[in-house]
C-alpha positions as CSV (number, residue, x, y, z in Angstrom):
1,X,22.2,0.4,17.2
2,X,25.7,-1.3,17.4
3,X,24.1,-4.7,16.6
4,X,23.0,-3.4,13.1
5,X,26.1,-2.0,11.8
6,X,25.8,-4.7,8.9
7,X,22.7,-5.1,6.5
8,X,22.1,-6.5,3.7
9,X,18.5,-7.0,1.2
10,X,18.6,-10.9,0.8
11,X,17.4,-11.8,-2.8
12,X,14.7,-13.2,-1.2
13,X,12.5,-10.7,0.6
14,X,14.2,-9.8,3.9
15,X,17.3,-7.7,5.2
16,X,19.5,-10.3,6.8
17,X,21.0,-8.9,10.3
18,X,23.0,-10.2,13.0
19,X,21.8,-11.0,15.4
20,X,18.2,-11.4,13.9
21,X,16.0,-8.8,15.3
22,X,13.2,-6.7,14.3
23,X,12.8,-3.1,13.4
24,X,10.5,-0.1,15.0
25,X,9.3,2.2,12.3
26,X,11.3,5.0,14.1
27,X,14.8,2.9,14.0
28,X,14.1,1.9,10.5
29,X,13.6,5.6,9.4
30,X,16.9,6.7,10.6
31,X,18.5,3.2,8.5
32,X,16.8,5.2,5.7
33,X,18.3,8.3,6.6
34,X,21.4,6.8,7.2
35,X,21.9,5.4,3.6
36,X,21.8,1.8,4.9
37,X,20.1,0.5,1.7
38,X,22.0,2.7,-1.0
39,X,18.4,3.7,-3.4
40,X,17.1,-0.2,-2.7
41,X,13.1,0.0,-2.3
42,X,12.2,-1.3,1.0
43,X,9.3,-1.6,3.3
44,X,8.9,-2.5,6.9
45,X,6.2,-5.6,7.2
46,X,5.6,-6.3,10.7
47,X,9.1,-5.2,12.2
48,X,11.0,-7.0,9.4
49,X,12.9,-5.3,6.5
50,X,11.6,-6.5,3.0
51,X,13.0,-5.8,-0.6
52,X,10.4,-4.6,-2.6
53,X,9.9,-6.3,-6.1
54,X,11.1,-4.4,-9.3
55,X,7.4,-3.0,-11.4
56,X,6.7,-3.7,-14.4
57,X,5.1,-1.6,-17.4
58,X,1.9,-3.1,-16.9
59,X,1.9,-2.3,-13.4
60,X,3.6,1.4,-13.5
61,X,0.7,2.3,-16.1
62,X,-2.2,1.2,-13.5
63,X,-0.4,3.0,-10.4
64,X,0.0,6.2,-12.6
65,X,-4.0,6.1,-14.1
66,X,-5.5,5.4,-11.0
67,X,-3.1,8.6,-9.5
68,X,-4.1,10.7,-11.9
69,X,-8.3,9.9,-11.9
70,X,-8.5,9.7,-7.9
71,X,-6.8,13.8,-7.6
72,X,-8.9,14.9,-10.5
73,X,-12.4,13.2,-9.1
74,X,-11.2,14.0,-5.5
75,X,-11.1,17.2,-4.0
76,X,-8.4,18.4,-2.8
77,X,-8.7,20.7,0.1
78,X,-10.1,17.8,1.6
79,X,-8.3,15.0,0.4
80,X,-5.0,14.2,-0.5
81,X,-3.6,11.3,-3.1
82,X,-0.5,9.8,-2.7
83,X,1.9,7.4,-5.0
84,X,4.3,5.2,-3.8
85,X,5.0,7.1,-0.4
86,X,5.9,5.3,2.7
87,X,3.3,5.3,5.2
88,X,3.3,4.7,9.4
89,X,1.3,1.6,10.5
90,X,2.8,1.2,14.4
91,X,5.4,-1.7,13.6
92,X,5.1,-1.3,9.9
93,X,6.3,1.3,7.2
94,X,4.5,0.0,3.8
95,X,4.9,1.6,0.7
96,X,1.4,1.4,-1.0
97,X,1.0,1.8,-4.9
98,X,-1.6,4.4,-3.8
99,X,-3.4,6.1,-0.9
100,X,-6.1,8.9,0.3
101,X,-5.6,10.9,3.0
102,X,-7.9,12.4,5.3
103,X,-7.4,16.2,4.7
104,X,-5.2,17.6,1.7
105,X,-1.6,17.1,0.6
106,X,-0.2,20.2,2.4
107,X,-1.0,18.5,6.1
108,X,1.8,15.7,5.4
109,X,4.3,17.7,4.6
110,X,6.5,17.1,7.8
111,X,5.0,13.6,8.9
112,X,3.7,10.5,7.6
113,X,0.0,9.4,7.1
114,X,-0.8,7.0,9.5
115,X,-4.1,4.3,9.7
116,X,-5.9,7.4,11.4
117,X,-5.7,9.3,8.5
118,X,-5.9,7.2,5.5
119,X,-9.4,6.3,4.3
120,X,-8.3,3.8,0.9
121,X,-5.4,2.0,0.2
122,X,-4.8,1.0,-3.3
123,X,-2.6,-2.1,-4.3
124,X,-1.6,-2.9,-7.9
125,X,-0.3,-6.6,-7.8
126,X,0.9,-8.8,-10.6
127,X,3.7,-10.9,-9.1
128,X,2.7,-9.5,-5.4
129,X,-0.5,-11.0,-5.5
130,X,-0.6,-13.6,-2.9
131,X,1.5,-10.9,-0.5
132,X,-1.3,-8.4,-1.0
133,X,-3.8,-10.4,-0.3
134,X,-2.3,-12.2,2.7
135,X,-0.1,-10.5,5.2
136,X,-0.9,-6.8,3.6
137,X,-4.1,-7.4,3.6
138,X,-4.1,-8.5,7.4
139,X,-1.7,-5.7,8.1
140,X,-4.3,-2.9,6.4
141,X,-7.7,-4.2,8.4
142,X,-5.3,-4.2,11.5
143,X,-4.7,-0.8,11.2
144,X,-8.6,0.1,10.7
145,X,-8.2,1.3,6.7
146,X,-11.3,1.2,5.9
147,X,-11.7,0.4,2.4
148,X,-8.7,-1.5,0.2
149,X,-8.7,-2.3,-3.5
150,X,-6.6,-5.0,-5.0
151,X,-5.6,-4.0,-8.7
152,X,-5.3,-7.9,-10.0
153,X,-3.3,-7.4,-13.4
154,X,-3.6,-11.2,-14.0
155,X,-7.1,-11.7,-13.0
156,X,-8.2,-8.1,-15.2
157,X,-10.3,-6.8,-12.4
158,X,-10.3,-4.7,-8.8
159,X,-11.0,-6.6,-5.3
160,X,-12.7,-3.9,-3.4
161,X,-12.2,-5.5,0.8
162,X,-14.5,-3.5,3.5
163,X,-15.9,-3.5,6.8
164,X,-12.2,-4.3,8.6
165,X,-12.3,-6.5,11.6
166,X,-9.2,-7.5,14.3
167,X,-9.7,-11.2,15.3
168,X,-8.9,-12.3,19.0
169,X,-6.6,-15.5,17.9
170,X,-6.4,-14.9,14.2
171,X,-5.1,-12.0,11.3
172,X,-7.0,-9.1,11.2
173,X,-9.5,-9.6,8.2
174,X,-12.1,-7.5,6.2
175,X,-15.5,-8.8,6.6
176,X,-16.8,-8.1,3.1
177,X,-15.2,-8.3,-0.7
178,X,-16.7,-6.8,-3.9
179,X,-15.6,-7.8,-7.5
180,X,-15.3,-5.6,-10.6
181,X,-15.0,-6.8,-13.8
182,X,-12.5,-6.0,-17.1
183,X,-15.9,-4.5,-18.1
184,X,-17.8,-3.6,-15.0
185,X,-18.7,-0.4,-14.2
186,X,-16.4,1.1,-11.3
187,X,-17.9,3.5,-8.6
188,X,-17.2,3.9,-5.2
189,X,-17.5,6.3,-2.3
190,X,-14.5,7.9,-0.8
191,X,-15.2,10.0,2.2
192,X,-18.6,10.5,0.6
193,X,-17.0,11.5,-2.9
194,X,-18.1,9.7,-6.1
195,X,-15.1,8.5,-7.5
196,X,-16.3,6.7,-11.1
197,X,-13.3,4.0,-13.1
198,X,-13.6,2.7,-16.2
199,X,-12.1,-0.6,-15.3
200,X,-10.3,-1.6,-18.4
201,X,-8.8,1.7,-18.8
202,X,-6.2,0.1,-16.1
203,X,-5.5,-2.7,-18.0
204,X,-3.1,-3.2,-20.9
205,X,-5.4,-4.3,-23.8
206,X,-4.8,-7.8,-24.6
207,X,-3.3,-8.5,-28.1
């Protein structure tokens, strides 16, 4: 670890390191637990350190709605809802806006969800957009999550991505993509669990 003794968040997206080198999840958990990045949000994309974005209002108010109507709708001795918690994806450790586990809360108390055990991963994106729909995108079908929903704040509406598939010589993709309107109806099946949305109620009304 002597080659990391200095790190810093560029105010681009990256932790700058010398010499450059990429991360395991495990090595990057004890940085954490070390204090290396003094309350900065991070994630690990693909072995390399990233400085999350600061949130906005608009964004804070979807991630905290769609919290709150996923752990009433779901239950919860057999499914658990997560904000904002750092998750274990091999050479990744993303911090989605929101996830559902596969069994309840209680059976992640002393280690991280992993692709095994999450069944939806929700991201809200505003500025993040092309990110989420790029390289986290790849990085979620990679891992087998089965179902991932795009909040798009500018757009007004949720990209639902299925059906995940690993390509031999190109990203990881998901093989189908549904669109829900401002004013669409929203209902999905989560581990065989109606979950209903009111789209619009994520959005801030428009003045």
């Amino acid at each position: 670890m002597s080659s990391v003794t200095e790190i810093r968040i560029s105010s681009g997206r990256e932790v700058a390191c010398s010499p450059v080198r990429k991360f395991s999840h495990e090595e990057y958990m004890r940085l954490h637990e070390q204090g290396y990045f003094q309350g900065e949000r991070t994630e690990l994309i693909n072995g390399e350190i990233r400085a999350m974005q600061a949130q906005g209002p608009a964004h804070n108010f979807a991630v905290a709605e769609l919290d709150s109507l996923l752990d009433h709708q779901l239950p919860r001795d057999r499914l658990g809802v997560f904000s904002q918690s750092t998750i274990c994806l091999g050479t990744s450790s993303p911090e989605p806006d929101v996830f559902v586990t596969i069994g309840p809360r209680r059976n992640f108390m002393r280690r991280l969800a992993t692709g095994e055990s999450i069944c939806l991963i929700i991201e809200v994106s505003d500025t993040t957009l092309a990110f989420d729909r790029g390289e986290k995108l790849s990085l979620y079908a990679e891992a087998g999550i089965g179902e991932y929903w795009i909040v798009n704040l500018p757009g007004r509406r949720i990209e639902v991505y299925t059906e995940p598939i690993a390509g031999d010589h190109q990203p990881a993709r998901y093989q189908r993509q549904d669109v829900y309107g401002e004013k669409d109806r929203f209902e999905r099946l989560v581990e065989g669990e109606k979950v209903v949305i009111t789209t619009e109620e994520l959005f801030v009304p428009a003045e």
